[in-house]
C-alpha positions as CSV (number, residue, x, y, z in Angstrom):
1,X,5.2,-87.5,-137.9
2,X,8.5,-85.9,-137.5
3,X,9.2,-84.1,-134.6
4,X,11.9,-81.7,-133.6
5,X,12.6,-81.0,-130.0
6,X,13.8,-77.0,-129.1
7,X,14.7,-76.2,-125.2
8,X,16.3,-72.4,-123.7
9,X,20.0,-73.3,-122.5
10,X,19.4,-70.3,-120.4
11,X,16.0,-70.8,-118.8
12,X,15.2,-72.4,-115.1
13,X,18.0,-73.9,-113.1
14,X,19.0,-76.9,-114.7
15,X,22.8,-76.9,-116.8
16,X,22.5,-77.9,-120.3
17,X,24.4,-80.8,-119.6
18,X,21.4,-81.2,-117.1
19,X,18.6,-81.0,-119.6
20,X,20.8,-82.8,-122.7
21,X,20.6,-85.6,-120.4
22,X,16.9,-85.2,-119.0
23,X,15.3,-85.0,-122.6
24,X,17.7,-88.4,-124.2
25,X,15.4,-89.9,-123.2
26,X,12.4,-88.4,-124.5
27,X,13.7,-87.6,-127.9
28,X,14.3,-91.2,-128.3
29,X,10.5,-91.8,-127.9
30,X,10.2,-89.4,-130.3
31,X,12.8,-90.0,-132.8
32,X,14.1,-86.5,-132.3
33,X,16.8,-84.6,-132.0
34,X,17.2,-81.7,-129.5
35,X,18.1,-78.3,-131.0
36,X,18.7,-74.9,-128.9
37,X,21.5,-75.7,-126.1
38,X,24.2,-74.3,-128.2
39,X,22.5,-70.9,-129.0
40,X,23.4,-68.1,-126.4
41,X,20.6,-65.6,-127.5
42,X,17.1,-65.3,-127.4
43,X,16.4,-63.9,-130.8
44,X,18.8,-67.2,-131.7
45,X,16.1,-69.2,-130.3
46,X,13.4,-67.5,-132.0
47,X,15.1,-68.2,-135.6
48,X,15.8,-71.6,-134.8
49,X,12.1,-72.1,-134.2
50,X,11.6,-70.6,-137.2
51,X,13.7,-72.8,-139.1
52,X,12.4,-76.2,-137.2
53,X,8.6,-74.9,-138.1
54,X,9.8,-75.1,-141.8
55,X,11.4,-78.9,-141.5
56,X,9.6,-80.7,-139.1
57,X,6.0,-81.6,-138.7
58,X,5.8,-81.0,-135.2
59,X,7.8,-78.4,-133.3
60,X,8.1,-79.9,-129.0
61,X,8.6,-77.3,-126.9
62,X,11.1,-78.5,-123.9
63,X,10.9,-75.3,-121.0
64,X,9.2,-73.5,-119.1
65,X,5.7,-71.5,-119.9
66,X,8.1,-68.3,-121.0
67,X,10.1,-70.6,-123.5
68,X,6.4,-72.2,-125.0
69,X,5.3,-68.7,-125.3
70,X,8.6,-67.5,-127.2
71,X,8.4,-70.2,-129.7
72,X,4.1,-69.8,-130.4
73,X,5.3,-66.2,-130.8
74,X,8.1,-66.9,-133.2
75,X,6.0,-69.0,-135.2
76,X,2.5,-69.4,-136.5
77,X,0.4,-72.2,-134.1
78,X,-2.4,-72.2,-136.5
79,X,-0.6,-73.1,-138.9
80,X,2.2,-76.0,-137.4
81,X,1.5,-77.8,-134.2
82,X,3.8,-77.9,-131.3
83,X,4.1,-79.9,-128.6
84,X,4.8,-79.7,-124.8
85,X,7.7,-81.1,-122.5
86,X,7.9,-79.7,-119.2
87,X,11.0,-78.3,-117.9
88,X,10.5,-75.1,-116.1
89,X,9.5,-74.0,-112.5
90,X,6.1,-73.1,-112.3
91,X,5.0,-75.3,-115.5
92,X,1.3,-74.0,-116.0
93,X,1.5,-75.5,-119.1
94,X,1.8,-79.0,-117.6
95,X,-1.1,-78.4,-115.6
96,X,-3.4,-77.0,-118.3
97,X,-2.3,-79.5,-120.6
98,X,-3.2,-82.7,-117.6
99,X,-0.2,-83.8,-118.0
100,X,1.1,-86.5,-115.1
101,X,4.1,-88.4,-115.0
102,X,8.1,-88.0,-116.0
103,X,9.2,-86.8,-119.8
104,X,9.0,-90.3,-120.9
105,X,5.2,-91.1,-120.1
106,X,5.0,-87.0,-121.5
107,X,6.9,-88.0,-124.5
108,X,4.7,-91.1,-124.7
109,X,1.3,-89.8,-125.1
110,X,2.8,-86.9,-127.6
111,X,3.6,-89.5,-130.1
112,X,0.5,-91.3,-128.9
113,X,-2.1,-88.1,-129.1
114,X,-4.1,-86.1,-131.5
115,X,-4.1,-82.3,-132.8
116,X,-5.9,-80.5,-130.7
117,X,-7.2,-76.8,-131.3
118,X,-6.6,-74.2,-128.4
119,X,-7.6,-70.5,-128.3
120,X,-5.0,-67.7,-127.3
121,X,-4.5,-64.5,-126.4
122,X,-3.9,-61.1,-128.8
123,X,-2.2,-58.8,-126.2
124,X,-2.3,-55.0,-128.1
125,X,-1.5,-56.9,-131.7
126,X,2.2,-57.1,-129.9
127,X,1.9,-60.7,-129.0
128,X,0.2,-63.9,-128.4
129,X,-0.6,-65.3,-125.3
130,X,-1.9,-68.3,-122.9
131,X,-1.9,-66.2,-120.1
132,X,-1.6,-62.4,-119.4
133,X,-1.7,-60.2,-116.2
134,X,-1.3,-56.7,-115.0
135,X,-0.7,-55.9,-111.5
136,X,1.8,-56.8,-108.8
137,X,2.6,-59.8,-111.5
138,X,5.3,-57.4,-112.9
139,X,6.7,-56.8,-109.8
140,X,6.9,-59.9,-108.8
141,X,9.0,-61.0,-112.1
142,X,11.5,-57.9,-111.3
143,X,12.1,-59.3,-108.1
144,X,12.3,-63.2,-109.1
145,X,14.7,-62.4,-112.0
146,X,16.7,-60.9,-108.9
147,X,16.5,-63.9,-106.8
148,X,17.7,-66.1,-109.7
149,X,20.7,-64.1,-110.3
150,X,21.7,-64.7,-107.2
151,X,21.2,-68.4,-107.3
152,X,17.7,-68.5,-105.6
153,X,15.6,-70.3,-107.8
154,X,12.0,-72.8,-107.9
155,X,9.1,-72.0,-105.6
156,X,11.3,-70.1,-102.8
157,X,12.5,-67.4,-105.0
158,X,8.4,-66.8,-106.7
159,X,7.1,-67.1,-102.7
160,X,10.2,-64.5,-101.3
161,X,8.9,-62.2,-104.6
162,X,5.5,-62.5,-104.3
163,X,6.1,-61.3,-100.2
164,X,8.7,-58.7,-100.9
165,X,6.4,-57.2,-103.9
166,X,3.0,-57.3,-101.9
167,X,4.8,-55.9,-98.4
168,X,7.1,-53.2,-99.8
169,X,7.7,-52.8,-103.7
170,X,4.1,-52.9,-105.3
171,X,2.6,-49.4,-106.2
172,X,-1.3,-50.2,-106.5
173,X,-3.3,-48.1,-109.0
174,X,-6.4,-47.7,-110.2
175,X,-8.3,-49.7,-113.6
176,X,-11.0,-49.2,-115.6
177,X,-11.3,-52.4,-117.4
178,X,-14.0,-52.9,-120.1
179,X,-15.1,-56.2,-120.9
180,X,-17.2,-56.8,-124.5
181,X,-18.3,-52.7,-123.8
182,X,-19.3,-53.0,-120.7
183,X,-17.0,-51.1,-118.8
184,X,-16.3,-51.3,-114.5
185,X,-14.1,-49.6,-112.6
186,X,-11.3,-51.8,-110.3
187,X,-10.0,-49.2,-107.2
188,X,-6.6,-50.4,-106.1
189,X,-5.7,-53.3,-107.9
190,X,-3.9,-55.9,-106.7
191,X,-4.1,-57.7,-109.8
192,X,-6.0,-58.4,-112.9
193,X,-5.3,-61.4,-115.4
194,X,-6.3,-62.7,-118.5
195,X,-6.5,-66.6,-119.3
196,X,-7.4,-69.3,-121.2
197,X,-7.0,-72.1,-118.6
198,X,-7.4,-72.4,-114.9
199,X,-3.8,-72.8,-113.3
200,X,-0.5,-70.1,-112.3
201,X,1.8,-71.7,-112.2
202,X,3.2,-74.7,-109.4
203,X,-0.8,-76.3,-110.0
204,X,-2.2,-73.8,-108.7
205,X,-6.0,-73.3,-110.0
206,X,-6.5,-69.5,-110.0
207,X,-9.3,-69.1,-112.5
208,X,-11.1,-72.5,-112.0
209,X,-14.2,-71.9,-114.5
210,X,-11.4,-70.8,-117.5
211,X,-11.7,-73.2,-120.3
212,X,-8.6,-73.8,-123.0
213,X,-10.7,-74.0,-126.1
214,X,-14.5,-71.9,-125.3
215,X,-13.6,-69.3,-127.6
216,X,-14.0,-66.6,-124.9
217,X,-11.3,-64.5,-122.3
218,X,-11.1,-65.4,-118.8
219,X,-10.9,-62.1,-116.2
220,X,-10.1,-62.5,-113.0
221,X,-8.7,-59.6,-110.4
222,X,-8.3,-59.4,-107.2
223,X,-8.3,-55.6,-105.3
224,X,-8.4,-56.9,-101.3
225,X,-6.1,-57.3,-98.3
226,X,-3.3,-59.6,-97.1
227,X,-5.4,-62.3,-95.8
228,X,-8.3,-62.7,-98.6
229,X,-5.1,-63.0,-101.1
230,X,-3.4,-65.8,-98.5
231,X,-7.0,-67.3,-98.8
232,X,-7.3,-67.5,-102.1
233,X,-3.8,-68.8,-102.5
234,X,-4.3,-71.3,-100.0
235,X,-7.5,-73.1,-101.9
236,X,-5.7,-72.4,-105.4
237,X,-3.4,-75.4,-104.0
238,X,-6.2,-77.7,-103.3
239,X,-10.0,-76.8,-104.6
240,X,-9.6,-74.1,-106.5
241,X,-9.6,-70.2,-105.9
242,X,-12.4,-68.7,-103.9
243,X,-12.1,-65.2,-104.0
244,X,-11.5,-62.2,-106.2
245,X,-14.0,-61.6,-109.0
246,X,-14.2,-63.2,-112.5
247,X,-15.8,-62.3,-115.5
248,X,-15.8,-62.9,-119.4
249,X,-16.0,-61.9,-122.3
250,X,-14.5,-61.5,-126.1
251,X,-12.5,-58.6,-125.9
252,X,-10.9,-56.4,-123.0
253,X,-9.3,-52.6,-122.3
254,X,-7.6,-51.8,-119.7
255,X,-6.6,-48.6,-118.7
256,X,-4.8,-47.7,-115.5
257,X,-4.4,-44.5,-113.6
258,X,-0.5,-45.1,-113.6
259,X,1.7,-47.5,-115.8
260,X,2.5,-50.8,-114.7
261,X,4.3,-53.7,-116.3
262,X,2.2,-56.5,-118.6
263,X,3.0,-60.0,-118.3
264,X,2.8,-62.7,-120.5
265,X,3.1,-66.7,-119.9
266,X,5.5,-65.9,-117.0
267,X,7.4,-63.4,-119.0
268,X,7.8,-59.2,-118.8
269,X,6.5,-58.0,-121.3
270,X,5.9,-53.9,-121.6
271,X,4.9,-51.6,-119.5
272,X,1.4,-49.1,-120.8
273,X,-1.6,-47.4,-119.0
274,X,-3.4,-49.3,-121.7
275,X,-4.0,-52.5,-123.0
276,X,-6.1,-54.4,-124.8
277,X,-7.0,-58.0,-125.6
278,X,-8.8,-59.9,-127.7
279,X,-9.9,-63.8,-128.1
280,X,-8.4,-65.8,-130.8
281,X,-10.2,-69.0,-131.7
282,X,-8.2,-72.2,-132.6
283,X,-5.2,-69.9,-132.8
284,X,-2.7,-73.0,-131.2
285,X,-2.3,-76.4,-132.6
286,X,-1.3,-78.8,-129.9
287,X,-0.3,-82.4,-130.2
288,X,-1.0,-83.9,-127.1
């Protein structure tokens, strides 16, 4: 198969010298080239996705879980398969995916792998998505993107967010979330997120019974304290989340007693006192 490896210059901390060098490797296992560190924009990205979807069997993703979710969304995954090379911060991706190991063994057991079929997410017919959330999440990116701009980057800027967001700059509000019809209400939400697969971000197993291919949406939200958060946090790292609530179902409404921001795959997205999503089946072509 032929394979075309596409990576953000602009996303995470690494220099594109950095990640030129980083990936040399991998796209010689590949027989690859690597295609996106001289374009300065992000609709650039997107057409250059476009164009390597047309040419090449198999478009590898090299970035983050925002950069994999630009390029499914720039292209059709049911239709052309991509691939996944780790190179961003949190990486949930990685996680969901099992992968283990540096790019090579990655790179290795791409060319070695199968097409698999994955569901995603259809976030108010805007966009496709792995992962989606509403809540303090949106804060949280605000505060990171500050962070990074001031050279603050990996897990300490995400933990100094997720404090600053929780302790000062997070509004709560109320939901009323309706799940396949059946509707509940949420008072002060903390957060409320939608997934195909059980890990954050940093391997961290929020939504432990999600499932990457059951043809079914994953809701999880949490509406507690400080300390049942910390909790949960703590046993995300190691067994798995134990607290908030989970649910699921095909198709979800949200609607909230005062805007907040969506995000999507680590990503802002836009900001609504609605939303809706919806389950699509086999909707992501993975070689892996």
């Amino acid at each position: 198969m032929r394979y075309a490896i596409i990576t953000n210059p602009a996303s995470g901390k690494m220099t594109v010298e950095q990640k030129r060098s980083a990936l040399e490797g991998a796209a010689a296992i590949l027989d690859a080239q690597v295609h996106g560190l001289d374009i300065p924009s992000e609709q650039g990205l997107i057409e250059r996705a476009r164009q390597l979807a047309d040419d090449y069997d198999v478009v590898v993703v090299a970035g983050g879980d925002g950069t994999f979710s630009d390029v499914i969304n720039a292209i059709d995954p049911s239709e052309k398969p991509v691939a996944y090379l780790p190179l961003g911060s949190g990486n949930a991706m990685r996680y969901a995916l099992g992968y283990k190991g540096n790019l090579l063994r990655i790179a290795d057991r791409i060319k070695r792998g199968r097409i698999r079929e994955f569901d995603l997410i259809d976030c108010d017919g805007r966009r496709r998505a792995v992962t989606a959330a509403v809540g303090m999440e949106g804060t949280i990116l605000r505060l990171r993107d500050r962070l990074l701009a001031q050279g603050i980057t990996g897990f300490r800027a995400y933990l100094h967010a997720v404090l600053a967001a929780y302790l000062r700059f997070y509004k709560r509000t109320d939901a009323e979330v309706t799940i396949d019809g059946l509707p509940f209400s949420v008072p002060n939400l903390l957060t409320l997120m939608i997934t195909k697969h059980p890990f954050y971000g940093y391997g961290m197993k929020i939504v432990p019974r999600a499932r990457f291919a059951d043809r079914t949406l994953h809701v999880f939200w949490v509406g507690r304290g400080l300390l049942p958060t910390l909790y949960g946090a703590l046993t995300a790292f190691t067994v798995g989340n134990r607290t908030g609530h989970h649910r699921r179902g095909e198709k979800v409404e949200v609607r909230l007693r005062s805007p907040l921001l969506l995000q999507t795959d680590g990503n802002r997205a836009w900001e609504s006192d609605c939303f809706s999503f919806r389950v699509l089946p086999k909707a992501l072509k993975i070689k892996c």
